[in-house]
DOMAR-191073 format. One line per field, with one value per residue (C-alpha): residue number from 1; residue in three letters; x, y, z. Coordinates in nm, 2 decimals. Layout:
// residues N
seq: [NUM, ...]
type: [ALA, ...]
east: [X, ...]
north: [Y, ...]
up: [Z, ...]
***
This chain:
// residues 259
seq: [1, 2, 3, 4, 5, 6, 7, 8, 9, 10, 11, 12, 13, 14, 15, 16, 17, 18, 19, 20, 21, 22, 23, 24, 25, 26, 27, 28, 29, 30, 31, 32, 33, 34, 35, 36, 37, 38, 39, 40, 41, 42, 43, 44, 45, 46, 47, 48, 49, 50, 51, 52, 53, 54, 55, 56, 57, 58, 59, 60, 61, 62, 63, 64, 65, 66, 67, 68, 69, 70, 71, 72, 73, 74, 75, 76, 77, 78, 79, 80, 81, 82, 83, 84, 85, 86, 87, 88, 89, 90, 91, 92, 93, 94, 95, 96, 97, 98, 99, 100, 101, 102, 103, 104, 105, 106, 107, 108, 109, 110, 111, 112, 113, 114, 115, 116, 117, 118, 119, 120, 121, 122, 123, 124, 125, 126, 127, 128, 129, 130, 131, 132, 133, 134, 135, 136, 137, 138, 139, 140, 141, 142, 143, 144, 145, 146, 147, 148, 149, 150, 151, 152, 153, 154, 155, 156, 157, 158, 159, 160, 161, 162, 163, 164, 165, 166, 167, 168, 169, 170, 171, 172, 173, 174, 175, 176, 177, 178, 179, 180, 181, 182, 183, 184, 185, 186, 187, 188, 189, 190, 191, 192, 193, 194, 195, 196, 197, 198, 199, 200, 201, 202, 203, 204, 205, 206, 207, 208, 209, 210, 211, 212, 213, 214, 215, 216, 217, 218, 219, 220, 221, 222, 223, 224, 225, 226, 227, 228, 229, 230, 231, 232, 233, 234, 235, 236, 237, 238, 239, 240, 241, 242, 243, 244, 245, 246, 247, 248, 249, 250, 251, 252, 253, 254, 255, 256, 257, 258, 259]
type: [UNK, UNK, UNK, UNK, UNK, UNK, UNK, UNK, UNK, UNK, UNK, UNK, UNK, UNK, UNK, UNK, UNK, UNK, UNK, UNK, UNK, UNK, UNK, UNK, UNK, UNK, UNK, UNK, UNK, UNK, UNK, UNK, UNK, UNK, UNK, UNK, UNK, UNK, UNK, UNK, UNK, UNK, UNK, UNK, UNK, UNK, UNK, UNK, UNK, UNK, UNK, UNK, UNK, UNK, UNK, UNK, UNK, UNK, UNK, UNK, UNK, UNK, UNK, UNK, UNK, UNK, UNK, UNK, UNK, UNK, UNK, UNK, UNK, UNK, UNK, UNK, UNK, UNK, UNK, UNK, UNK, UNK, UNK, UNK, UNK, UNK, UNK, UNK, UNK, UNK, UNK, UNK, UNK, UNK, UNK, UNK, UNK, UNK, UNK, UNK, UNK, UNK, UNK, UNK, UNK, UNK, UNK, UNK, UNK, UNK, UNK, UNK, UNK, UNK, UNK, UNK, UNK, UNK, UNK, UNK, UNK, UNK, UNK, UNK, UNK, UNK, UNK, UNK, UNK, UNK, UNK, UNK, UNK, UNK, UNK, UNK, UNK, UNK, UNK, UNK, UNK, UNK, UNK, UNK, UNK, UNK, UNK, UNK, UNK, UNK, UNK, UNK, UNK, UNK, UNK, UNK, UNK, UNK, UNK, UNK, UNK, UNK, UNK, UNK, UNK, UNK, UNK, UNK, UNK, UNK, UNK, UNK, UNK, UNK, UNK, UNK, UNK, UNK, UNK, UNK, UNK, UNK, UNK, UNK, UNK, UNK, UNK, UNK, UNK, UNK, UNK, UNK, UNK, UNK, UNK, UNK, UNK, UNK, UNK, UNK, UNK, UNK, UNK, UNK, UNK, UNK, UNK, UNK, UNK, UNK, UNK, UNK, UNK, UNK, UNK, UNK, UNK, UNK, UNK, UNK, UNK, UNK, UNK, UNK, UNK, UNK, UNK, UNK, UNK, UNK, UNK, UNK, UNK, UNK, UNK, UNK, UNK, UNK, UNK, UNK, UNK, UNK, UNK, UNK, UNK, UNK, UNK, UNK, UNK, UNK, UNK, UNK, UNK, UNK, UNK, UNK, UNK, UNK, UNK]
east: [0.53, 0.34, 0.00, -0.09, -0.41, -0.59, -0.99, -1.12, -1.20, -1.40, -1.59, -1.27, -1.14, -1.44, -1.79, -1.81, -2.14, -2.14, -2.10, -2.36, -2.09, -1.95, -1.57, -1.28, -0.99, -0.64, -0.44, -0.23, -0.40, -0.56, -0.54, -0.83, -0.95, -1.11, -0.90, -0.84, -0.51, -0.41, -0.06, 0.20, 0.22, 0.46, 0.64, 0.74, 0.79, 1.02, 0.97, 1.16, 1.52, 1.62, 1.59, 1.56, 1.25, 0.94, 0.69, 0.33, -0.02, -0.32, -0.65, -0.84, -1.13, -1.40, -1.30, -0.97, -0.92, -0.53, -0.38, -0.16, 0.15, 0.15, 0.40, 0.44, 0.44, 0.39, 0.11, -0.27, -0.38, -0.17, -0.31, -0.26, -0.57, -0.81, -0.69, -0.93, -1.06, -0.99, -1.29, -1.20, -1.51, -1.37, -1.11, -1.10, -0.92, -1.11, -0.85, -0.68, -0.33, -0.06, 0.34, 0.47, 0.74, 0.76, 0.58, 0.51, 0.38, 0.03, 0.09, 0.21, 0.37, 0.21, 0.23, -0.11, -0.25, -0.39, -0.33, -0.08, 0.14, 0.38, 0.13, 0.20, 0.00, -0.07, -0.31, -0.34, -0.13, -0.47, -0.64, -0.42, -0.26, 0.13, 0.35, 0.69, 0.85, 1.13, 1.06, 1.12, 1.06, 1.28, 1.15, 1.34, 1.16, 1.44, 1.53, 1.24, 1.34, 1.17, 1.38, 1.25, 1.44, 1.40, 1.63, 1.84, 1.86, 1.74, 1.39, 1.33, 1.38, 1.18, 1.15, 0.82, 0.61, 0.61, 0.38, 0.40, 0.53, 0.25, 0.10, 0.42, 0.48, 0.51, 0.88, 0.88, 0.88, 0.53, 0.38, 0.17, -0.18, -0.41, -0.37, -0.67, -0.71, -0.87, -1.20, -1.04, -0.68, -0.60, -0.75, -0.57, -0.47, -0.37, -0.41, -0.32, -0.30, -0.07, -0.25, 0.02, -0.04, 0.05, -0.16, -0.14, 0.05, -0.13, -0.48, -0.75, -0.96, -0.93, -1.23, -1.39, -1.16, -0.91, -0.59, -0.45, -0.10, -0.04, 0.19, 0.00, 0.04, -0.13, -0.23, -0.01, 0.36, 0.52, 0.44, 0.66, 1.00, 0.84, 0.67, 0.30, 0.06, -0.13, 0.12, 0.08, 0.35, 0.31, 0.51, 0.47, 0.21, 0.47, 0.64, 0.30, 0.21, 0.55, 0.54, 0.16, 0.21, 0.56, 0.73, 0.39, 0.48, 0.32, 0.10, 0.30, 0.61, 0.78, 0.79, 1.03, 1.06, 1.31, 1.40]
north: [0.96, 0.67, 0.59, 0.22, 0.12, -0.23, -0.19, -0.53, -0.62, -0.36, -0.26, -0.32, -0.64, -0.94, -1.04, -1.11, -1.31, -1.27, -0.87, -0.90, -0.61, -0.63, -0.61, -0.53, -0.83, -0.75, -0.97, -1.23, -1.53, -1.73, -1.76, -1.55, -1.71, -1.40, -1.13, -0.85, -0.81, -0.44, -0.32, -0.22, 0.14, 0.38, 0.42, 0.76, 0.89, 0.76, 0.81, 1.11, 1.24, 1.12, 0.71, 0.76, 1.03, 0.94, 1.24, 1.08, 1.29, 1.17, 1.33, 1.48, 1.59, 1.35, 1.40, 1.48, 1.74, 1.64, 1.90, 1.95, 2.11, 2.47, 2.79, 2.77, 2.51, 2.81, 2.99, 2.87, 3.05, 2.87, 2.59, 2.37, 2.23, 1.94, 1.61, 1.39, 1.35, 1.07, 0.99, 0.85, 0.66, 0.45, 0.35, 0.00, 0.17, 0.49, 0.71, 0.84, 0.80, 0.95, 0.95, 1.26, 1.33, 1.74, 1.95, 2.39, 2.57, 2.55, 2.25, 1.92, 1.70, 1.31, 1.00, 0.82, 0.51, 0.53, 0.38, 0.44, 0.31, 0.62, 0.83, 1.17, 1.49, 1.78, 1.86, 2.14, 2.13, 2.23, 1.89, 1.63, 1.55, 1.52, 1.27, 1.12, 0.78, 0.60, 0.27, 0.11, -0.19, -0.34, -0.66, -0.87, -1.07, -1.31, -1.39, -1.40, -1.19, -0.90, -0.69, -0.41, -0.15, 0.12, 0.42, 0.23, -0.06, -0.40, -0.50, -0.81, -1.06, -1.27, -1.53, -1.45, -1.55, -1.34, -1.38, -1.59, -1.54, -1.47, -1.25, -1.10, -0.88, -0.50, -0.39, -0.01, 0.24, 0.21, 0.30, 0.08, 0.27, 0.03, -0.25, -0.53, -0.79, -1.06, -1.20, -1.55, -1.56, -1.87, -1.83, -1.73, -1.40, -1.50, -1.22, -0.97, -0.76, -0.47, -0.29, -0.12, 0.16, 0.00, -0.26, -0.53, -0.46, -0.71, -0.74, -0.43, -0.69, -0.95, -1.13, -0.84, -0.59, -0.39, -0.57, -0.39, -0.52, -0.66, -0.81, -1.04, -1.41, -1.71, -2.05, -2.21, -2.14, -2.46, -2.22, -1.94, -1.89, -1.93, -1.78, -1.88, -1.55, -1.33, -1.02, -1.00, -1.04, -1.36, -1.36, -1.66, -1.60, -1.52, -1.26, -1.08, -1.09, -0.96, -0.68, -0.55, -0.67, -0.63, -0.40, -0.19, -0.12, 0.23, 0.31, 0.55, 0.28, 0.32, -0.01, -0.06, -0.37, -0.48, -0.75]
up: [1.52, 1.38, 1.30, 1.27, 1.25, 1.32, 1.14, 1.07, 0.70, 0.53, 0.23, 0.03, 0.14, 0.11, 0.06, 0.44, 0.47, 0.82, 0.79, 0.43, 0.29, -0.08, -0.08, -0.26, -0.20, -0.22, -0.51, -0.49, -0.30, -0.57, -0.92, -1.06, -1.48, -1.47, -1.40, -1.64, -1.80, -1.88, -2.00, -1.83, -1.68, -1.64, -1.25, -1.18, -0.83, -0.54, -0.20, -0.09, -0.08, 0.30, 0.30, 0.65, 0.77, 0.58, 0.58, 0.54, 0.51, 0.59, 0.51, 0.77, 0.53, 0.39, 0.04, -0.05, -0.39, -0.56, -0.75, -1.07, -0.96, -0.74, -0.85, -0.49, -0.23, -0.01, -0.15, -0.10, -0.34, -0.60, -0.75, -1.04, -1.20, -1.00, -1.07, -0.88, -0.57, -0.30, -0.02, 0.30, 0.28, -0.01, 0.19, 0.40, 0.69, 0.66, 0.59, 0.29, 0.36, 0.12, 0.14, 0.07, -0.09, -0.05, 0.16, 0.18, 0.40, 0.20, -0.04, -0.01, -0.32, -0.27, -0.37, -0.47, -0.41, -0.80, -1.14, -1.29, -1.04, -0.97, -1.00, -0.78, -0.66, -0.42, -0.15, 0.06, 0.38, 0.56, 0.47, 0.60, 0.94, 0.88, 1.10, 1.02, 1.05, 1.02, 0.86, 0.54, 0.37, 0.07, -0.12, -0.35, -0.54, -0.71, -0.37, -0.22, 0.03, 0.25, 0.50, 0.74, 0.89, 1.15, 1.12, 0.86, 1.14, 1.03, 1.28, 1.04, 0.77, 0.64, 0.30, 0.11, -0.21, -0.44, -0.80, -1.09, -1.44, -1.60, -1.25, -1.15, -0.83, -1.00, -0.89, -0.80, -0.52, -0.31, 0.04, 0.30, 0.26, 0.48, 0.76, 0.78, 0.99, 0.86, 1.04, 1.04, 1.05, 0.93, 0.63, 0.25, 0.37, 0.75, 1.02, 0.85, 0.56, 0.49, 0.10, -0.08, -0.34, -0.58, -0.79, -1.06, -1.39, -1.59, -1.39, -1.41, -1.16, -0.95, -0.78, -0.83, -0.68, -0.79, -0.87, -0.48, -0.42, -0.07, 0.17, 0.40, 0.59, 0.40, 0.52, 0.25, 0.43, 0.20, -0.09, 0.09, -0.11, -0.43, -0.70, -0.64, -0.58, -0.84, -0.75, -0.36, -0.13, 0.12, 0.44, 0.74, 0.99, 1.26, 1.05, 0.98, 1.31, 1.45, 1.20, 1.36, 1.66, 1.81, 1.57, 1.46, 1.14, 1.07, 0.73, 0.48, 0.52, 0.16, 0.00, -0.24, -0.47, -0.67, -0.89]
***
C-alpha cells in the first residue's frame, strides 16, 4: 500500500506572495551568507531489518505524543517518558509521517523527522494509520548518483547534485516525509519536491527555514553531476517528474546516502 501525496507549497516551503503565507524552504538551492552553522550530530537509527517491506506510520491524530522506550511493545499501558510532541499542522503536507522501524500490538518504534538526525521514538499503535511499501532510494554522492528500486528491482537512475564542501549533503539512513509541488515549476526547485527527514549538518537555518534536506528538480540541469547545492539533492526535471508522476514514489521511502 502506498500513500503519495501531491499538496501544493505550504506553510513550510516559501513566502508565496501570491498565497501572503510565511514558509519554511527546503536547503540546497542557493547559497544562503546567512545560514547558521551548527556541529555535527550523531546518526543512530536505520531503517528496518527487511531492505525490502518498509513499514511507515502516519498520524491520524492532530498532535502526535513520542515516547522513550515501552517494557512492552504490546502493552498500552507501558510507556516510557514524553519526548515531544509532533502536530500535523506543522507539517507542509499535513501529515506527520514516520518510518517505522518496529511495531507491537500497542507501540510502534519510529524514526523522526527531528534533529539530531537519527533521532528515533514510539507512538501508540492507536494514533497512526500503518501501510507498507516496497521502495527504496540509495544516493551516492561521490558519484553523483541516485538509484530507485521497487522490491529490490531497479525503477530508475538518475545523475544528481549533491552539496558543496563547505554545505555538504549529510550521508545517513533517512525517509521521504513530504511531497510539494512547486507553484512554478521551472523555478530553483522544479516541480517537485521530495523533504527528507533529515536536515543540514552544518546549517541550524537556511532562508529562514530549517536547514530540511531534499531531493527536488532545479532549473540549473548544467549544474547536475556536481557539487553545487547547500545539502539538498538536485535531480533533472524529467527524473522528478517520472518519480511523482509515473513511478509514484510513496512518502516513508527510506533514503539512504552514502559517500
Amino acid at each position: 500500500m502506498t500513500d503519495t501525496s501531491l499538496p501544493g507549497w505550504t506553510r513550510r516551503t516559501f513566502l508565496v506572495a501570491a498565497g501572503g503565507l510565511a514558509l519554511v524552504p527546503l536547503v540546497g538551492c542557493t547559497n544562503d551568507d546567512e545560514a547558521t552553522p551548527e556541529s555535527e550530530p550523531e546518526e543512530t537509527s536505520g531503517t528496518g531489518a527487511d531492505p525490502e517491506v518498509t513499514m511507515v506510520a502516519t498520524s491520524i491524530v492532530p498532535s502526535l505524543q513520542v515516547y522513550g522506550e515501552p517494557g512492552d511493545l504490546d502493552d498500552p499501558d507501558d510507556a516510557g517518558a514524553e519526548q515531544l510532541v509532533l502536530n500535523r499542522a506543522d507539517e507542509a503536507s499535513g501529515d506527520v509521517v514516520l518510518l517505522a522501524l518496529a511495531a507491537g500490538t500497542a507501540w510502534l518504534h519510529v524514526q523522526l523527522p527531528v534533529r539530531p538526525n537519527g533521532t528515533t521514538g514510539y507512538v501508540r499503535a492507536r494514533d497512526v494509520r500503518q501501510s507498507s511499501h516496497t521502495f527504496a532510494m540509495e544516493i551516492a554522492l561521490a558519484d553523483h548518483e541516485l538509484v530507485v528500486t521497487q522490491a529490490g528491482e531497479e525503477v530508475l537512475r538518475s545523475p544528481i547534485g549533491v552539496g558543496t564542501t563547505d554545505r555538504p549533503t549529510p550521508g545517513g539512513d533517512y525517509y521521504i516525509k513530504e511531497l510539494l509541488q512547486a507553484p512554478d515549476p521551472t523555478g530553483v526547485y522544479g516541480p517537485y519536491a521530495y523533504g527528507l527527514s533529515g536536515f543540514s549538518n552544518v546549517l541550524t537555518e537556511f532562508a529562514g527555514g530549517e536547514g530540511v534536506i531534499g531531493v527536488h528538480g532545479t532549473n540549473q540541469p548544467e549544474l547536475v553531476g556536481t557539487d553545487a547545492s547547500s545539502g539538498c539533492i538536485r535531480l533533472p526535471n524529467d527524473q522528478i517528474t517520472e518519480l511523482v508522476e509515473r513511478i509514484g514514489l510513496p512518502l516513508g521511502t527510506p533514503v539512504t546516502i552514502r559517500a
